[in-house]
N, C-alpha and C positions, 0 to 999 in steps of 0.2 A: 314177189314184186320188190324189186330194188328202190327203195324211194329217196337214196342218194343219188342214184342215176336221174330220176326224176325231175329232182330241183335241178340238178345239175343240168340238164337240157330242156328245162322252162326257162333256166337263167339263159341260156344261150338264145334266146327269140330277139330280135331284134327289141319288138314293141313295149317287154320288160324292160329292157336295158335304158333308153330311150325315150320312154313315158311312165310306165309303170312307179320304178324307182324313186326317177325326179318327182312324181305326183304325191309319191305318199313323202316324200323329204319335206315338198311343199303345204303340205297337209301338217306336218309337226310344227314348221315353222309356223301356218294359220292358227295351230291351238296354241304356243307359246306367246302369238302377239295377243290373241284372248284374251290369256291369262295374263299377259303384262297390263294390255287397257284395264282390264277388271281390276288389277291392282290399285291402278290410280286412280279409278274412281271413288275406291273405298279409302282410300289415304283421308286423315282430315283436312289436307288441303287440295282438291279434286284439279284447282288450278296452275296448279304446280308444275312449270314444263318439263320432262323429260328430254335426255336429249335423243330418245328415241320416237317417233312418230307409231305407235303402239296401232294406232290403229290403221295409217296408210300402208304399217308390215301386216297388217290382218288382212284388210284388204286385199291390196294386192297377192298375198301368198294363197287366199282363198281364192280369187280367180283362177291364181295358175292350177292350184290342186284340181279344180273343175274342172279346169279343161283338159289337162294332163291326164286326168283319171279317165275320161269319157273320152278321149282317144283311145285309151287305153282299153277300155270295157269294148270302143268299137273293132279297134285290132283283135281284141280276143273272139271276136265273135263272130268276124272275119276270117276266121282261124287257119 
């Protein structure tokens, strides 16, 4: 079994390119704003504005990862 060929014509599916990808890109961005809020809250000064909104990119990047991925899990099995 060739399993270069493989990925190479799972990457060619629409529903990878499309959702899959974007889902899991948005899934890294959800754990890095995580990790950013979780920064600030341990800072000693918890009050202290960043100028990035740590949790609104948490937020919302976990939405999209959900829903991106569960398209994605539904295309696949859709198959």
């Amino acid at each position: 079994m060739d399993w270069q060929a493989t990925i190479r014509d799972g990457l060619d599916e629409d529903w990878v390119r499309y959702l899959l990808l974007p889902g899991l890109a948005a899934l890294a961005l959800a754990l890095a704003g995580w990790r950013g809020e979780r920064r600030r809250k341990l800072r000693s000064d918890p009050d202290a504005v960043s100028w990035v909104p740590w949790m609104a990119v948490t937020f919302w990047s976990t939405f999209a990862a959900l829903f991106l991925l569960g398209m994605a899990l539904k295309a696949w099995l859709a198959g």
